[in-house]
TORZAZA-782659 format. One line per 4 residues: number of its first residue (from 1); their letters; for each residue x, y, z of N, C-alpha, C. Coordinates in steps of 0.02 Angstrom, whole numbers, plus 50000, padded with zeros to 5 digits. Example, Ala and Ser with C-alpha at 12.3 -4.5 7.8 and 13.67 -1.06 7.14 Angstrom:
BEGIN
1	AS	50660:49716:50390:50615:49775:50390:50660:49835:50390 ~ 50642:49888:50354:50684:49947:50357:50645:50002:50394
//
This chain:
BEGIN
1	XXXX	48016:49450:50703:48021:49378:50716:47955:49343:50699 ~ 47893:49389:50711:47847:49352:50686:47816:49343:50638 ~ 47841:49381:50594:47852:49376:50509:47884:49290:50489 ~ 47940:49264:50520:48001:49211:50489:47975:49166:50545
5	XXXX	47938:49158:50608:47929:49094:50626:47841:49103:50666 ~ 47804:49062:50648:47743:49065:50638:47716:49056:50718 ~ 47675:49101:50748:47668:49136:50834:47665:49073:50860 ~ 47620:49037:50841:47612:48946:50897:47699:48925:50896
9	XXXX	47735:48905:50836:47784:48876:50858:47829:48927:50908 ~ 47833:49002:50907:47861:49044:50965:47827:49015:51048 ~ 47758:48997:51032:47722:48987:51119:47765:48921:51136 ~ 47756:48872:51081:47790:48813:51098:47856:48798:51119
13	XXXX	47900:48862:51096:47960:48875:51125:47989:48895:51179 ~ 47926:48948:51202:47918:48959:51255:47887:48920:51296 ~ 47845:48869:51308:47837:48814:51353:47880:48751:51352 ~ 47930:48750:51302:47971:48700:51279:48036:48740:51348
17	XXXX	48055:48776:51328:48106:48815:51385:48070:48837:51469 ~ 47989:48814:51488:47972:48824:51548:47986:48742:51576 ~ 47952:48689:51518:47941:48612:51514:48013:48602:51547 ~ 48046:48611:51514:48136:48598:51515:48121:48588:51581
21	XXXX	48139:48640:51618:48176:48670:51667:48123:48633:51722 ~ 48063:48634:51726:48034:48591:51756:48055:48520:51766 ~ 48052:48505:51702:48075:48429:51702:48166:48412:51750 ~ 48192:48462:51729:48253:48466:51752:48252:48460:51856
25	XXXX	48204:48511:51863:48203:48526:51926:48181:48462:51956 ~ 48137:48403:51931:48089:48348:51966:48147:48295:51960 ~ 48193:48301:51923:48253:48249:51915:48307:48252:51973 ~ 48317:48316:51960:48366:48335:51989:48357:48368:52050
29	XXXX	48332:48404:52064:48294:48447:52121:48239:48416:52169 ~ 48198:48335:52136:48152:48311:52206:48112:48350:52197 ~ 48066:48376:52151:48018:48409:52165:47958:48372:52131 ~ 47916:48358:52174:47880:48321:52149:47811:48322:52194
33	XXXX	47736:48317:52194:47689:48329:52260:47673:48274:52292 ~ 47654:48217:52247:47649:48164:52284:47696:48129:52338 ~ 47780:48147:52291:47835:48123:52323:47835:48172:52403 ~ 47839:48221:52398:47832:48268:52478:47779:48255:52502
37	XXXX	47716:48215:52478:47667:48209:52533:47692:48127:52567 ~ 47720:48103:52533:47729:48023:52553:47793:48046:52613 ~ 47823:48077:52580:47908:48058:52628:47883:48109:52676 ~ 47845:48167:52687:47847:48210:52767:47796:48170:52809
41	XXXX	47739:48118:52760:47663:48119:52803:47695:48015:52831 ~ 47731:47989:52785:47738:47926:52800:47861:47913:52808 ~ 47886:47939:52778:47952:47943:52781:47962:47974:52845 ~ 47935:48025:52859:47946:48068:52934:48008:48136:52892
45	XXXX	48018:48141:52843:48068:48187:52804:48015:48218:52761 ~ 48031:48300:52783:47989:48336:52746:48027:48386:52703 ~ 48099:48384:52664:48136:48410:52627:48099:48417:52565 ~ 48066:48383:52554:48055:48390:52485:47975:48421:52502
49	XXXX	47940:48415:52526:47877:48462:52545:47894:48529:52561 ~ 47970:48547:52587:47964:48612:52617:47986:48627:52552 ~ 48024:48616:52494:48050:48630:52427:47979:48674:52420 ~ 47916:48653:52415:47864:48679:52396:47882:48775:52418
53	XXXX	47909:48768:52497:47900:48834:52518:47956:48889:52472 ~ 47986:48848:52451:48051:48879:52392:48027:48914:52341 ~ 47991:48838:52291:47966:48855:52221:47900:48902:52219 ~ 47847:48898:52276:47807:48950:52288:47830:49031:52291
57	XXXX	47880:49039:52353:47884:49088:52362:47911:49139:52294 ~ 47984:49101:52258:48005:49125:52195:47966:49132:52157 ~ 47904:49074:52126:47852:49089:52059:47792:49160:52095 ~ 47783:49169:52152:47744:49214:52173:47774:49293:52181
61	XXXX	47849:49293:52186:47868:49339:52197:47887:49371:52130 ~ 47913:49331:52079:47952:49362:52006:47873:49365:51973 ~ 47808:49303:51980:47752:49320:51958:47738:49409:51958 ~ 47717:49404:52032:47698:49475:52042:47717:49542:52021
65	XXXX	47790:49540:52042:47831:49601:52002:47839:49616:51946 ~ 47843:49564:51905:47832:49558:51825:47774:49595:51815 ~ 47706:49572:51823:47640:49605:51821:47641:49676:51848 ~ 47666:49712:51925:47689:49773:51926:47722:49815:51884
69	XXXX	47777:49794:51853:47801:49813:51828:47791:49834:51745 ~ 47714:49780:51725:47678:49782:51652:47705:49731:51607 ~ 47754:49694:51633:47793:49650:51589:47733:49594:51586 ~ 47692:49566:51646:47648:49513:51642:47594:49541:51650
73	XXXX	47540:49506:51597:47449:49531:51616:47398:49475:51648 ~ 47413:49491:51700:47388:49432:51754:47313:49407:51731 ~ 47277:49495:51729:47226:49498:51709:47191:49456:51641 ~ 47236:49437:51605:47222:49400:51517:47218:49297:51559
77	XXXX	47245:49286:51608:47260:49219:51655:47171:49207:51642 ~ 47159:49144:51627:47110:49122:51657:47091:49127:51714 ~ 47137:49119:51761:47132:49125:51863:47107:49210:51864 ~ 47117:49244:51829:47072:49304:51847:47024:49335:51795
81	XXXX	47020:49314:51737:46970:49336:51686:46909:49310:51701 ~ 46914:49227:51720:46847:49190:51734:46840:49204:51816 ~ 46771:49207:51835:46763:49202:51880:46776:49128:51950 ~ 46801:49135:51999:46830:49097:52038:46743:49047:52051
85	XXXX	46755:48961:52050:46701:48944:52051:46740:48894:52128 ~ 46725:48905:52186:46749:48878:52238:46711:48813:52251 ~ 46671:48800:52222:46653:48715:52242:46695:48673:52192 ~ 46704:48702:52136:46730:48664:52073:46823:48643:52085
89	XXXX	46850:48711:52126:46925:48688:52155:46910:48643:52210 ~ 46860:48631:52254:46859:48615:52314:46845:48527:52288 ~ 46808:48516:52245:46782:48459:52235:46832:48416:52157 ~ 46856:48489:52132:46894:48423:52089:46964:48459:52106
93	XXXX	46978:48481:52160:47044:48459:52196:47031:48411:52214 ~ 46993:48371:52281:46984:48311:52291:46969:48258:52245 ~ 46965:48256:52217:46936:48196:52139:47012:48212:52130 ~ 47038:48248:52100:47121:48257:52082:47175:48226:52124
97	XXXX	47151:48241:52182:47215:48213:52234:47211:48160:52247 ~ 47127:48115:52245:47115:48056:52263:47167:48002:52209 ~ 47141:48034:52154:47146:47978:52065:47246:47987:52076 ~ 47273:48061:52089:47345:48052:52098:47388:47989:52158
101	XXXX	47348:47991:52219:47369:47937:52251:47359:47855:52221 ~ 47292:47853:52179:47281:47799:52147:47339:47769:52100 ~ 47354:47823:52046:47399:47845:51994:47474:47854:52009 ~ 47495:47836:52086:47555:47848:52102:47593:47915:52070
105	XXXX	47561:47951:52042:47595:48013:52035:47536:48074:51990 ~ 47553:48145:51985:47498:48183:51938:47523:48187:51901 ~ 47501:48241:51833:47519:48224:51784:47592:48242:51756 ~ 47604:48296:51807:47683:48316:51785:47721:48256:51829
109	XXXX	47715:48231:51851:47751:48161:51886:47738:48119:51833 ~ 47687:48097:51805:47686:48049:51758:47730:48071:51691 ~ 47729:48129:51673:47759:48140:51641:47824:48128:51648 ~ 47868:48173:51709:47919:48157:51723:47973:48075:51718
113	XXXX	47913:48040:51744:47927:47978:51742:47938:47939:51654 ~ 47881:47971:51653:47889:47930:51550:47962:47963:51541 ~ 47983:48030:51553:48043:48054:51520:48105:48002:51537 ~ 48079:47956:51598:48143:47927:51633:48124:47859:51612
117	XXXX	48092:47839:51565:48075:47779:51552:48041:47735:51572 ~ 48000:47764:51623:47931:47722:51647:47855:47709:51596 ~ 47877:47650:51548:47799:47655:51516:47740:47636:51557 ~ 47759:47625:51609:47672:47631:51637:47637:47713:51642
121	XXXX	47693:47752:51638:47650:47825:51669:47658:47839:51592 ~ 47647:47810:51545:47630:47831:51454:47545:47811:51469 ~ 47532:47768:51501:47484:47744:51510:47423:47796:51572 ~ 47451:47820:51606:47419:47868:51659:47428:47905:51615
125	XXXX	47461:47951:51569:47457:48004:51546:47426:48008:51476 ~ 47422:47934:51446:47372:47955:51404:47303:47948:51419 ~ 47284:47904:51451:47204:47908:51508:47191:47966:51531 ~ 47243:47987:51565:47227:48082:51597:47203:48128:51528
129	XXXX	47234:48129:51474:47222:48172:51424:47149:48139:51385 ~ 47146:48108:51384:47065:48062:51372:47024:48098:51411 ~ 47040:48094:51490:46988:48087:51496:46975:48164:51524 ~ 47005:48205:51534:47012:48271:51540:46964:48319:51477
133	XXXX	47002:48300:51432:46941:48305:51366:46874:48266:51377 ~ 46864:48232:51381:46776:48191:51397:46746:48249:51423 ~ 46778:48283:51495:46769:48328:51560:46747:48385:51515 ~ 46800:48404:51476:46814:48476:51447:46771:48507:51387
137	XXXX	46752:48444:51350:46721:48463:51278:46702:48415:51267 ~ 46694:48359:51308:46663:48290:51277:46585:48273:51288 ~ 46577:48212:51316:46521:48211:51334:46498:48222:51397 ~ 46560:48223:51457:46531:48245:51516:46537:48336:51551
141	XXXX	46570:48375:51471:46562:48431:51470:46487:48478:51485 ~ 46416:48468:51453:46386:48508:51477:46363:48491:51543 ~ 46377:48419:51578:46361:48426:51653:46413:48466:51673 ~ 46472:48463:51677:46516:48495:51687:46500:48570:51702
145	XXXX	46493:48622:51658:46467:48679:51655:46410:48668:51667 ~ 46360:48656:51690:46306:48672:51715:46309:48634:51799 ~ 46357:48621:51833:46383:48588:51903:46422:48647:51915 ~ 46456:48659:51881:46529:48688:51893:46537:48757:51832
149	XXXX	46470:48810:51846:46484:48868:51773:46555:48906:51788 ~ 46588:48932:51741:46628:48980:51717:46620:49045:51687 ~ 46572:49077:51715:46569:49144:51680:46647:49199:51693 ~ 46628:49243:51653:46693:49283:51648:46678:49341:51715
153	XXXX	46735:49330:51729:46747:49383:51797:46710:49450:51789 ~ 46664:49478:51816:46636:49546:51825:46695:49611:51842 ~ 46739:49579:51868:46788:49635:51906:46829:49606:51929 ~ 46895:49650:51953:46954:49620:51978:46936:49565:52025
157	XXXX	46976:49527:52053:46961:49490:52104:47031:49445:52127 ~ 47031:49386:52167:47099:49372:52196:47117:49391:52250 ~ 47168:49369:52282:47205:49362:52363:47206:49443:52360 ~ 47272:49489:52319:47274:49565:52317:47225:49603:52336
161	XXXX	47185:49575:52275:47128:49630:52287:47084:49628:52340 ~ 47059:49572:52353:47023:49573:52415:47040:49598:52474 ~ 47110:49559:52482:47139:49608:52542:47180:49677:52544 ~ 47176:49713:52459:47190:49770:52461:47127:49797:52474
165	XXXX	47037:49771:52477:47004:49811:52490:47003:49830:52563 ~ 47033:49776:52622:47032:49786:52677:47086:49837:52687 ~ 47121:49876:52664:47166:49928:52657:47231:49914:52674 ~ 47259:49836:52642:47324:49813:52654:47365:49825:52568
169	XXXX	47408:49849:52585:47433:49875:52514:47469:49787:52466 ~ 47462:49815:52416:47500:49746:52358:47557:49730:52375 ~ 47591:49759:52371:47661:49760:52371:47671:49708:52443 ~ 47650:49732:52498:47664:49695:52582:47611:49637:52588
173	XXXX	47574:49615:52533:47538:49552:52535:47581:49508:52503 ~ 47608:49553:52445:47640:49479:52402:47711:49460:52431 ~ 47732:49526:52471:47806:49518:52489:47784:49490:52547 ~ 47754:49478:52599:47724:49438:52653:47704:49366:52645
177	XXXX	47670:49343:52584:47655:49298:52572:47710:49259:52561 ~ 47755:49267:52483:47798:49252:52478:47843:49243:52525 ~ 47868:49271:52558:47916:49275:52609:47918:49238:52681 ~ 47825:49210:52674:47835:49164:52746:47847:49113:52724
181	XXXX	47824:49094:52636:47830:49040:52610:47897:49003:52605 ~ 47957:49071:52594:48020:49063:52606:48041:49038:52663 ~ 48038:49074:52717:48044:49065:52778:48029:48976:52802 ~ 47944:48962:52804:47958:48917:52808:47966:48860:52749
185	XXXX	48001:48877:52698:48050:48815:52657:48128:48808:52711 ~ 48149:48877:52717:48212:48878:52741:48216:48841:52812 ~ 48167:48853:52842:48186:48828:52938:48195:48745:52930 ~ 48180:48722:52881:48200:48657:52883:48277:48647:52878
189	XXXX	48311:48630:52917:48366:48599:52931:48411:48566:52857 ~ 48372:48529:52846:48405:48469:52808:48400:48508:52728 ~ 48342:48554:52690:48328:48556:52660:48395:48644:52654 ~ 48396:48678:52709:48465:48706:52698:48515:48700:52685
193	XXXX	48525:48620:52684:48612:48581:52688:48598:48545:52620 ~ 48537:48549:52589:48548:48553:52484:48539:48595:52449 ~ 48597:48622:52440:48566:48674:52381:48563:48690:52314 ~ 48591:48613:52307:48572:48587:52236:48482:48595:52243
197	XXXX	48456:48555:52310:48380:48584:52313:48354:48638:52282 ~ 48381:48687:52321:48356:48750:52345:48365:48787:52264 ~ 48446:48790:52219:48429:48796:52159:48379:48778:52116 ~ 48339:48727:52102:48312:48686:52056:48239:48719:52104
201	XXXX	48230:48727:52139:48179:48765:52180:48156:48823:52150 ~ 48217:48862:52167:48227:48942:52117:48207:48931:52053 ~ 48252:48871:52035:48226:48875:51927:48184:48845:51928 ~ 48142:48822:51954:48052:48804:51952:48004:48854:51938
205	XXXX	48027:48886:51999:47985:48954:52013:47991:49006:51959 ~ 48049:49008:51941:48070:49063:51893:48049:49017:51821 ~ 48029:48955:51822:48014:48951:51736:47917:48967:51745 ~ 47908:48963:51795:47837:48987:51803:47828:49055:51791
209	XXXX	47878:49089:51816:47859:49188:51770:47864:49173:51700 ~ 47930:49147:51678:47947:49133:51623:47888:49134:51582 ~ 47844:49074:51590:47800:49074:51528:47746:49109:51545 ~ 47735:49139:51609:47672:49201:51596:47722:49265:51536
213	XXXX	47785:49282:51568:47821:49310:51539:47810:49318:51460 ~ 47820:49260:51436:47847:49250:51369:47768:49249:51337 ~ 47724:49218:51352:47659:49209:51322:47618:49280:51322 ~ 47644:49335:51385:47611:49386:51378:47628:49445:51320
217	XXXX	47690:49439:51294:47720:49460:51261:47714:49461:51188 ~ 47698:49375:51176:47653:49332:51115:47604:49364:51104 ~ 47548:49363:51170:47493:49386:51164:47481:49453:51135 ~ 47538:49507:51166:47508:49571:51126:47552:49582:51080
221	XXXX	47587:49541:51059:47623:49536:50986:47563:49521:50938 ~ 47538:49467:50960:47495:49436:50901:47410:49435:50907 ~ 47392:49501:50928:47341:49523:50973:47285:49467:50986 ~ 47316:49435:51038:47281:49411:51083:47269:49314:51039
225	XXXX	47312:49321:50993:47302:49255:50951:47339:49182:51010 ~ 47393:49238:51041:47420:49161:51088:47370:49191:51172 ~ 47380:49136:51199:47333:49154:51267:47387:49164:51328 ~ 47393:49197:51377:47401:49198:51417:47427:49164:51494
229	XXXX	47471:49117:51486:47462:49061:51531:47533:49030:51550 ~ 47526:48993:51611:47576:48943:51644:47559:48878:51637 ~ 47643:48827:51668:47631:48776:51663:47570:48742:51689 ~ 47554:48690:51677:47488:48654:51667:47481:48590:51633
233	XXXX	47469:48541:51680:47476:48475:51653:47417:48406:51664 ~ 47348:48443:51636:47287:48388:51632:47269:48426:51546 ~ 47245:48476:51530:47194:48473:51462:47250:48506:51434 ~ 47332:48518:51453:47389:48524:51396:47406:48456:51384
237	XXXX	47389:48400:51428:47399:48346:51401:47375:48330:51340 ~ 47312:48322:51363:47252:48314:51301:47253:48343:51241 ~ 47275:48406:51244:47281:48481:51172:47356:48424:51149 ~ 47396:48404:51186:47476:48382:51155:47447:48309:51107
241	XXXX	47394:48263:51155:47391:48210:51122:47349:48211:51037 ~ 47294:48276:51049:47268:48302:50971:47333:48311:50928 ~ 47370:48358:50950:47413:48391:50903:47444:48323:50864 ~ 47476:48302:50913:47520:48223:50890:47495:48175:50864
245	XXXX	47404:48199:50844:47388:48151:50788:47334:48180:50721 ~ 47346:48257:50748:47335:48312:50709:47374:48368:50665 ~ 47440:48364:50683:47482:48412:50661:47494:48451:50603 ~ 47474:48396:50542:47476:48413:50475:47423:48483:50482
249	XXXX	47386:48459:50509:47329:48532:50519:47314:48598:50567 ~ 47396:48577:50598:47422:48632:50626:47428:48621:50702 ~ 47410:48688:50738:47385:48663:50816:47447:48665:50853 ~ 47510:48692:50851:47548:48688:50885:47545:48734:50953
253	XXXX	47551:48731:51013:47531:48778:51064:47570:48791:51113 ~ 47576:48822:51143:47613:48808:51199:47621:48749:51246 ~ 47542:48746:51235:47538:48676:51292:47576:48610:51251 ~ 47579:48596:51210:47604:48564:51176:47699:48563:51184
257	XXXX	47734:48626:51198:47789:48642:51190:47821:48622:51268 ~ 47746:48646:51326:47774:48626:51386:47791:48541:51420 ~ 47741:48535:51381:47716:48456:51414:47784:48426:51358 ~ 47798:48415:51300:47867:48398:51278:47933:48407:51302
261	XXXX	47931:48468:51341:47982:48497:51382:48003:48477:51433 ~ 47945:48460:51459:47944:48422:51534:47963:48355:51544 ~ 47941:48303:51479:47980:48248:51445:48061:48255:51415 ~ 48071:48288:51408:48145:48316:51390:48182:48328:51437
265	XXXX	48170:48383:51474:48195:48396:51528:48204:48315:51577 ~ 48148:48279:51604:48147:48218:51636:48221:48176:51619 ~ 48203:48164:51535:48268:48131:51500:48310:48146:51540 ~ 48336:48202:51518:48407:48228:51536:48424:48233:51595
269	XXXX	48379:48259:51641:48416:48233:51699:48422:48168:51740 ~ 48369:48108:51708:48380:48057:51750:48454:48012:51712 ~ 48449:48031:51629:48543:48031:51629:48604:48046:51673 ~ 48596:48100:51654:48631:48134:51727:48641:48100:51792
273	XXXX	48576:48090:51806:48592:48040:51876:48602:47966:51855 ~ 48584:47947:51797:48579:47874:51806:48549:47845:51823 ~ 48454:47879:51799:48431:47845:51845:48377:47808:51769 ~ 48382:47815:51726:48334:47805:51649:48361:47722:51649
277	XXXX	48306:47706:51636:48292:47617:51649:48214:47621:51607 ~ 48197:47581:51566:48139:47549:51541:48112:47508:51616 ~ 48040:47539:51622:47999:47483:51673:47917:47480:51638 ~ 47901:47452:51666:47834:47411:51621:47793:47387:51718
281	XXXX	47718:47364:51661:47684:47348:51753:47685:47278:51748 ~ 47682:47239:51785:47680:47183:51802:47641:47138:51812 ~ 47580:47206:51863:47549:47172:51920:47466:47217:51875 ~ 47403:47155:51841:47359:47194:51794:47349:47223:51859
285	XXXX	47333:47193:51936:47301:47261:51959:47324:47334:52006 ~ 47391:47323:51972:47430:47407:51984:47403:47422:51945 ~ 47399:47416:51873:47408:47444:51807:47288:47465:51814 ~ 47254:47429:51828:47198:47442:51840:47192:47521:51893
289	XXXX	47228:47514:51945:47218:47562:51999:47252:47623:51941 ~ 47285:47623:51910:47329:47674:51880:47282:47702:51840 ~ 47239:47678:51792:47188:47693:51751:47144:47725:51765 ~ 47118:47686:51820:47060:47713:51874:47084:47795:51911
293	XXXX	47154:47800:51935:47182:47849:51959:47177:47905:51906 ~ 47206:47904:51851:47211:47926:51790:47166:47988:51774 ~ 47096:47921:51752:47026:47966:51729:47026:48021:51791 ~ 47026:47999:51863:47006:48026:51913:47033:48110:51897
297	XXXX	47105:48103:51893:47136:48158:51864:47125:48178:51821 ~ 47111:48177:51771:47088:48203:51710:47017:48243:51714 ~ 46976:48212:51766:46902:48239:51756:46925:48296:51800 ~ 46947:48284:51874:46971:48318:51938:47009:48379:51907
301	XXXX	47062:48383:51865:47085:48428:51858:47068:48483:51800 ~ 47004:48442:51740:46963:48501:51714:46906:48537:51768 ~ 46875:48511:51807:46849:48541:51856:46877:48591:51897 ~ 46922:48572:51909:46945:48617:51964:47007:48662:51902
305	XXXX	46992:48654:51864:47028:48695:51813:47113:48705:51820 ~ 47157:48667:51829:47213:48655:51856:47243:48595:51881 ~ 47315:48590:51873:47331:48523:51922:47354:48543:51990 ~ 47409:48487:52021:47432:48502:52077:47489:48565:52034
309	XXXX	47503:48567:51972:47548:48608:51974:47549:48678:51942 ~ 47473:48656:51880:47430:48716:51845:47400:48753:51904 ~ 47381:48737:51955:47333:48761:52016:47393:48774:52058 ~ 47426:48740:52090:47453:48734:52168:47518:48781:52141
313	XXXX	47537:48795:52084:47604:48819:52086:47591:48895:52030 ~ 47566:48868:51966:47533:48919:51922:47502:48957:51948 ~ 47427:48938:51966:47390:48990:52009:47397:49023:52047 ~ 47453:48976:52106:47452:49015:52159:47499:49087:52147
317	XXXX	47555:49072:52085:47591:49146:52080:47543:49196:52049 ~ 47494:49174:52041:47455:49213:52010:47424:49244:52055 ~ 47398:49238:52115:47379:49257:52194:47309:49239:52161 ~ 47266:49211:52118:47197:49177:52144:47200:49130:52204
321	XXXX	47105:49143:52203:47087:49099:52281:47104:49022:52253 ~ 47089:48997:52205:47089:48953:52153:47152:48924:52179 ~ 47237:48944:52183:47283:48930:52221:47283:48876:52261 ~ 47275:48925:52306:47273:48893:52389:47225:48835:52396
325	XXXX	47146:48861:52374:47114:48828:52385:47115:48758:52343 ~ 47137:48746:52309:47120:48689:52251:47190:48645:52292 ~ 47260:48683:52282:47303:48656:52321:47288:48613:52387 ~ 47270:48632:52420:47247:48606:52498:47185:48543:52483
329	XXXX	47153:48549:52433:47089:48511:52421:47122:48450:52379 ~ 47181:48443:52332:47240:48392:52313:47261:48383:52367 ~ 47290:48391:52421:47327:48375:52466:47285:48340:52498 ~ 47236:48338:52511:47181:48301:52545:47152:48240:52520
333	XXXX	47159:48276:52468:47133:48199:52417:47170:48156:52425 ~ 47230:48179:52410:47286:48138:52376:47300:48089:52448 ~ 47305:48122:52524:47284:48094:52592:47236:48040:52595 ~ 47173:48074:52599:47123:48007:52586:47154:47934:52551
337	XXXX	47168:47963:52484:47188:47898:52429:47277:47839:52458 ~ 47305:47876:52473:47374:47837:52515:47338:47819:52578 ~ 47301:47843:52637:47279:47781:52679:47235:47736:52683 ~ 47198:47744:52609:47158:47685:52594:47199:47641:52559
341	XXXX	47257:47646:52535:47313:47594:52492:47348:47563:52560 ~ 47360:47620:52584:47393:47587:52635:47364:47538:52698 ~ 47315:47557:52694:47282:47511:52737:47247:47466:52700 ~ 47236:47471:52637:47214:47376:52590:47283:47337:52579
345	XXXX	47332:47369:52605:47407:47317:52582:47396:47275:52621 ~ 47419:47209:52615:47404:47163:52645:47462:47125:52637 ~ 47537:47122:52670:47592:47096:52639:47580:47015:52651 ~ 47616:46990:52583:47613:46904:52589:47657:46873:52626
//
């Protein structure tokens, strides 16, 4: 096969079929981070936050076993080749979660949304890919690495290993972990009585093996020419917006295949529901806070090397500290940034 179709357009296929199903799941399924932090912390309904305990537990559990089993090389993941830099998740999780509350959504939300016809989040998502690159390779790159270095991992490292050194075996960490995560998705009441939910939960999780799956496979097909990796939606933005004005000169990537996917997927299911409508901003200073939100994300999530969904959902099946920790440090942010909106509203 890799003779008759050239390895990037195979990665792109393969993040085009993770993108999908994502996109599918945020349409149809409510999955979304900002949306579960608003409706459990201000709605008083936490269905769609406990979804989290769904799509975690599945991308951590088919993650893992895959890798047991040799099908996935966890080890080739950025989350375990580079070394874990814990101020850099801690500080541009917060910068990330702040600019997402600003931004009314991250970047797979913005995305989602463009798929459903919101051109304001064309606008958050091409600012995020700007400015993510500035972060990444631009001009605020060598502060960047010299605030926040990345050297390559010395040795194993991660949730497993650490606590396999305390003499707790692999297998009863990940099936423990996973499994409370289950547990508590399930004790919620309301979030048992959808299981249209609870599906689109499952196929979240499962397009997250998927493209470690499929990319690891690439990788030692085409020794080591495709990389290693899950969904991810701040500097695949940025790599999608080069390609789309680079292409003639090649560059097709995965990241490129997911982040289209995820727009595709969006489409189709807000058809489905009926929910695809053209909207535009109105108000210059939504559309200012959105900008401002934007960059925030873009810088926040090359720092902390992940989004809420490259980090909080990617990573975490990956069992880095990077996970949890970057996750919880978005969630905080993203906190901070909704009760400072909410408390400058000022109704007329």
């Amino acid at each position: 096969m890799l003779d008759v179709v050239p390895i990037g357009v195979l990665a792109a296929l393969v993040g085009l079929a993770g993108g999908l199903v994502l996109g599918l799941a945020a349409r149809l399924g409510d999955f979304c981070t900002l949306g579960a932090l608003e409706s459990a912390t201000y709605g008083g309904d936490q269905t769609r936050l406990r979804l989290w305990g769904v799509v975690l537990a599945v991308a951590i559990l088919t993650t893992q076993f895959g890798a047991m089993a040799g099908l996935i090389d966890l080890s080739a993941t950025f989350y375990h080749s580079l070394e874990w830099n814990a101020l850099g998740s801690i500080l541009g999780g917060l910068v990330f979660g702040y600019g997402m509350a600003l931004a009314g959504n991250c970047g797979f939300g913005a995305l989602v949304r463009f798929g459903g016809g919101d051109l304001r989040s064309l606008v958050v998502v091409v600012v995020m890919g700007i400015f993510g690159f500035i972060a990444l390779s631009g001009p605020l790159a060598p502060m960047r690495v010299m605030l926040f270095p990345q050297p390559e991992a010395t040795g194993p490292q991660g949730i497993v290993h650490d606590l396999g050194q305390m003499g707790l075996p692999p297998v009863l960490v990940i099936a423990g972990i996973a499994l409370a995560f289950l547990a508590w998705g399930l004790a919620h009441k309301e979030l048992r009585q959808s299981p249209r939910q609870i599906a689109w939960g499952v196929a979240a999780g499962l397009a997250v093996a998927w493209c470690f799956l499929g990319t690891t496979w690439l990788a030692a097909e085409s020794l080591g020419e495709v990389a290693v990796e899950g969904p991810s939606f701040t500097a695949p933005v940025g790599r999608t917006l080069i390609f789309l004005m680079t292409s003639t000169a090649g560059g097709i990537t995965f990241s490129v295949g997911s982040v289209v996917g995820v727009m595709a997927g969006s489409l189709i299911g807000s058809t489905i529901r009926g929910l695809f409508r053209w909207e535009a901003c109105e108000d210059p200073r939504e559309l200012g806070r959105q900008v401002g939100g934007a960059a925030l994300m873009g810088i926040g999530g090359v720092v902390a090397m992940g989004c809420s969904v490259g980090q909080g959902v990617t990573g975490f099946a990956t069992l880095a500290w990077s996970g949890p920790v970057t996750l919880a440090a978005i969630a905080a942010g993203a906190m901070i940034g909704l009760r400072q909106l909410i408390a400058g509203y000022q109704p007329e």
